[in-house]
N, C-alpha and C positions, 0 to 999 in steps of 0.2 A: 728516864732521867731527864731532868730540863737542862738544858744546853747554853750556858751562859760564858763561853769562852768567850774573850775579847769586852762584853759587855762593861759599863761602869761597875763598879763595885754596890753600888747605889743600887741600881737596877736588879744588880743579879741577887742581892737580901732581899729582895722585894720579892723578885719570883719565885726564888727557894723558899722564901717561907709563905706565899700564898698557895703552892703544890706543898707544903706541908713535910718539906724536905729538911734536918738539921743541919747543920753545912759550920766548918771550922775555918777560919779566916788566919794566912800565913803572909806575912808582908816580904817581899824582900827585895832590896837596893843593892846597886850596882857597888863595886870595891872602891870606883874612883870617884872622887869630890868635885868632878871636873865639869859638870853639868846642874843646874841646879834641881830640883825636885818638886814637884807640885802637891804637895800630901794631899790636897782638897780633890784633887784628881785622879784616884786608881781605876786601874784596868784589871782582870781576872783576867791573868798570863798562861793557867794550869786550873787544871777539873780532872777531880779524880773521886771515885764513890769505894767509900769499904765500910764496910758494915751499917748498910744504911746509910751514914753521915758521908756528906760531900764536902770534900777537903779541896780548899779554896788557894793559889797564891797570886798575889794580886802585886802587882809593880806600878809606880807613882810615874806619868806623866813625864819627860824631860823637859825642861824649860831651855833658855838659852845656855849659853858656853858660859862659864864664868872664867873671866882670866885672871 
């Protein structure tokens, strides 16, 4: 399995799909509003493999505090 924890989100489709690997992409964001979010910037937070397919969750960047 290739090992794309932490990597960009960018990076890690890139890998899985040059190893030829199908992989499912899960977004998910914090409860609170209280920080702002960089959508242009996700990180793969979680790598997990079932059935073949590598099941992807990827968390956006924090930006500054928004008060």
């Amino acid at each position: 399995m290739v090992d794309v924890l932490m990597l960009p989100l960018v990076t890690a489709e890139k890998m899985l799909t040059a190893a030829g690997i199908p992989f499912v992409v899960a977004k998910s964001a914090p409860r609170s509003n209280k920080f702002q979010l960089l959508d242009d910037c996700q990180y793969v937070v979680r790598q997990t493999m079932q059935n073949g397919v590598c099941h992807l969750v990827v968390a956006a960047k924090m930006g500054k505090e928004v008060q």
